[in-house]
N, C-alpha and C positions, 0 to 999 in steps of 0.2 A: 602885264597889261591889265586896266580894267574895262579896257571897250576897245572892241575891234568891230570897222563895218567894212564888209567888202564885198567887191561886184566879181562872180566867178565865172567865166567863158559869157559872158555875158556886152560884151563891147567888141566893135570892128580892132583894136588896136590893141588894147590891153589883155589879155590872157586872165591876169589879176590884179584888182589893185584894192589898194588896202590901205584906212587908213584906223590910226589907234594912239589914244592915250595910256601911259603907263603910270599909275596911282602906287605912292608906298614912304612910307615914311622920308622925312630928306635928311633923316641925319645918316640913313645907309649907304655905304659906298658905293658909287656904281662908276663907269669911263661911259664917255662918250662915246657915238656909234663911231667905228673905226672896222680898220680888219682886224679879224683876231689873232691876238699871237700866237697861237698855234698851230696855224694855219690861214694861208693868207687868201684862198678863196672863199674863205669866211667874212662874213661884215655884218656889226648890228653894236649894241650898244653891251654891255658887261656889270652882272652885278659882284661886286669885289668880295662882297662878305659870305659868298657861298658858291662863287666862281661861274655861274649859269646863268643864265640871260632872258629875256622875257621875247624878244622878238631877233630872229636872224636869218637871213638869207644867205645861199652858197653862187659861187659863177657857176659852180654842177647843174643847177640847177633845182633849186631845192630853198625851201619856206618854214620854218617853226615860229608859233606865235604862241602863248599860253597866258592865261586869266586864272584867277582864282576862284573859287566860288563860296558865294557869301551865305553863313547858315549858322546864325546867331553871333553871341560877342566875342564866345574864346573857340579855339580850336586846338586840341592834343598837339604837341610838336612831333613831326612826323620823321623818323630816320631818313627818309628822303625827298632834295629839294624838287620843286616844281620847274625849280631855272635848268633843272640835269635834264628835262626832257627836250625840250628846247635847243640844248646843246648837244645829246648825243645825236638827236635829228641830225641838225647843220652840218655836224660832224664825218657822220655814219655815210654807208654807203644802203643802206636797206632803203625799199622799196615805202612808200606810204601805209598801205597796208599789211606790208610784212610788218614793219614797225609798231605799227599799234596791235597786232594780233600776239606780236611777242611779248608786249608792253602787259596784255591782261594779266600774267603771272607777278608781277609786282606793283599794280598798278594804285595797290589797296596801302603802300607804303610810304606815297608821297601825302602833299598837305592837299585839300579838293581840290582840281584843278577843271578847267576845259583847256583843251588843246587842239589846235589846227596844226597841219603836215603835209605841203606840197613837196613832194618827188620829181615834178618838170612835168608830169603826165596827168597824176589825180591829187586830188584836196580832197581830205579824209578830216574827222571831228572826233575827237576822243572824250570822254569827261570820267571820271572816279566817282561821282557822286549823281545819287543817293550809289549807283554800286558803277562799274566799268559798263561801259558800253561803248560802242564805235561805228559810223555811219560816213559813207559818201556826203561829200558836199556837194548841192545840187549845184546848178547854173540859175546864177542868177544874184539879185541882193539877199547880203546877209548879217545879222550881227552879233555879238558875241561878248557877253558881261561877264555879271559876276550871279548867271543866273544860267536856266538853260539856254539851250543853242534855240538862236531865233526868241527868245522870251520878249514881250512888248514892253518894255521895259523906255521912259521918257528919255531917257540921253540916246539910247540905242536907235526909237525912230530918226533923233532929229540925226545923225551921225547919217545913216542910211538914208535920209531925203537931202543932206547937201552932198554924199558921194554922187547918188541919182544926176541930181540937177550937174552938178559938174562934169559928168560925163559925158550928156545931152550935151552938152558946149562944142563948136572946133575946137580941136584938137591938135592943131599944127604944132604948136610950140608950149604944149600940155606941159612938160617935166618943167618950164623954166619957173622960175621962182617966183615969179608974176603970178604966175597962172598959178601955183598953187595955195596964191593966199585965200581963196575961199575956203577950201580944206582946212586948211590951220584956222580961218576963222570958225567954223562950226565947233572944231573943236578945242576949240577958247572960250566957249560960252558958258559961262556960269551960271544963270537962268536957275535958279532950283525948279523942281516940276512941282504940280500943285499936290496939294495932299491927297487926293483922290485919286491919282495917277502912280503914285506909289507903289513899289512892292513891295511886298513884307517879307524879309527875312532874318528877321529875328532881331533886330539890332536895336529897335525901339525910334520912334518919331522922330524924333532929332535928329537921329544919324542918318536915318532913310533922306531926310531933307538935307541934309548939307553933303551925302554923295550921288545926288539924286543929278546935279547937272555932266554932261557932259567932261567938262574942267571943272575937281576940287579943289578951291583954295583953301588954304590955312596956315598958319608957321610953321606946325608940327607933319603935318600930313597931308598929301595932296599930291596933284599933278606933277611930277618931274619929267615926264618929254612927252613930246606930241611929234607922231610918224605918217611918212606916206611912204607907201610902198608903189612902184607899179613896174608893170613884167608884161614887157610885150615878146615877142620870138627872139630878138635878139640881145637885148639890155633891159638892167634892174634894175632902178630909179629909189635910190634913199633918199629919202629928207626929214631928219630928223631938228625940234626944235625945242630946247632943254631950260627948264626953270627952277629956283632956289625955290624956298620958303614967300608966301604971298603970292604967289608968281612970279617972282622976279627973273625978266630973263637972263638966262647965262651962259647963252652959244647957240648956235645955227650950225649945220652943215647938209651939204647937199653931194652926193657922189653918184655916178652913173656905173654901172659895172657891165663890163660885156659875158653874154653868159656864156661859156667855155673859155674864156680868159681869167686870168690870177690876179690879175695886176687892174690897179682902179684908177678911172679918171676923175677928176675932180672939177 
């Protein structure tokens, strides 16, 4: 993922809700959100060429979401991916905090990341850069780039004022697929931010402006899915909606998961 904004303990209904675009070249293999084949209280979407995943939810009850963090043009290739964090979460059976306090012993091995880790109980923040560190997630709105945790960063306000406004909404019939087109519209917005508004991490003018919006286009490199998560007491609401090279879209799907159940409705 390269933006994630979410509202935590922070709404009558939702627990969490989350929504995020996932940025990364399109010629890399990835599946569609699905259950995971190796275990099927798992669901989220799969990167093929390093087997780990950027965003995945369990019926346990349980959240991994991770970002990279952006800090100039090249970065060392690191013995360990950032999608394995993601995965051992959804997987494991540890604790949010147990998990990331084990995590500080090899944490310096992966490529920079941030990382979010709900457990059913607490949402915890990890990042590797500039060194390890790990923090409760308070209550409340939040977002989460390719920068630090909460940085004011132009895609991440607007991401974080259309969750806002959407929640302020009734909410009767929130999960349908109606009601989530405002979500997918914010983050569908291509808008680059103005040059003043920019942050600088090292990539040089140009790039800061073409991954400055919310949604990166391009042939090469860009947006490939746009997610909603949301987690009340009882079910986990997927919606994931996936795009080729220019945006072309290339699939929808939407699944409800009951949480202590295996088995998924569609």
């Amino acid at each position: 993922m390269c933006l994630i904004a979410l509202a935590w303990e922070a709404h009558p209904r939702y627990r969490l809700a989350l929504i995020a675009n996932r940025d990364e070249l399109h010629a890399r293999p990835a599946s569609a959100a699905a259950p995971d084949p190796e275990r099927s209280d798992v669901y989220g979407g799969r990167d093929l060429q390093q087997g780990g995943s950027w965003l995945l939810v369990s019926t346990r009850g349980r959240l991994a979401a991770v970002t990279n963090v952006r800090a100039g043009l090249s970065a060392e290739p690191m013995p360990r991916s950032r999608g394995a964090l993601v995965h051992d979460f959804a997987h494991g059976e540890a604790g949010s905090e147990e998990y990331l306090s084990a995590l500080a012993d090899t944490a310096a091995e992966y490529g920079r990341f941030n990382l979010l880790v709900w457990d059913g109980r607490s949402l915890r923040f990890a990042s590797n850069h500039p060194q390890y560190s790990t923090h409760a997630v308070a209550p409340g709105l939040h977002a989460m780039s390719n920068g630090a945790f909460d940085a004011a960063w132009p895609k991440s306000g607007l991401a974080m004022r259309a969750l806002d406004r959407w929640l302020e909404q009734p909410l009767d019939d929130a999960a349908s697929p109606r009601e989530l087109t405002p979500l997918f519209d914010a983050l569908a917005d291509t808008t680059p931010a103005p040059d003043t508004a920019l942050p600088d991490t090292g990539v040089g003018l140009d790039l800061e402006r073409a991954l400055s919006p919310p949604f990166v286009r391009s042939p090469r490199y860009g947006t490939r899915c746009s997610s909603v998560v949301l987690i009340d007491g009882q079910e986990i609401t997927f919606a994931e909606r996936r795009f080729g090279p220019d945006a072309m879209p290339i699939g929808e799907t939407q699944s409800v998961l009951a949480i202590g159940v295996t088995e998924r409705r569609t």
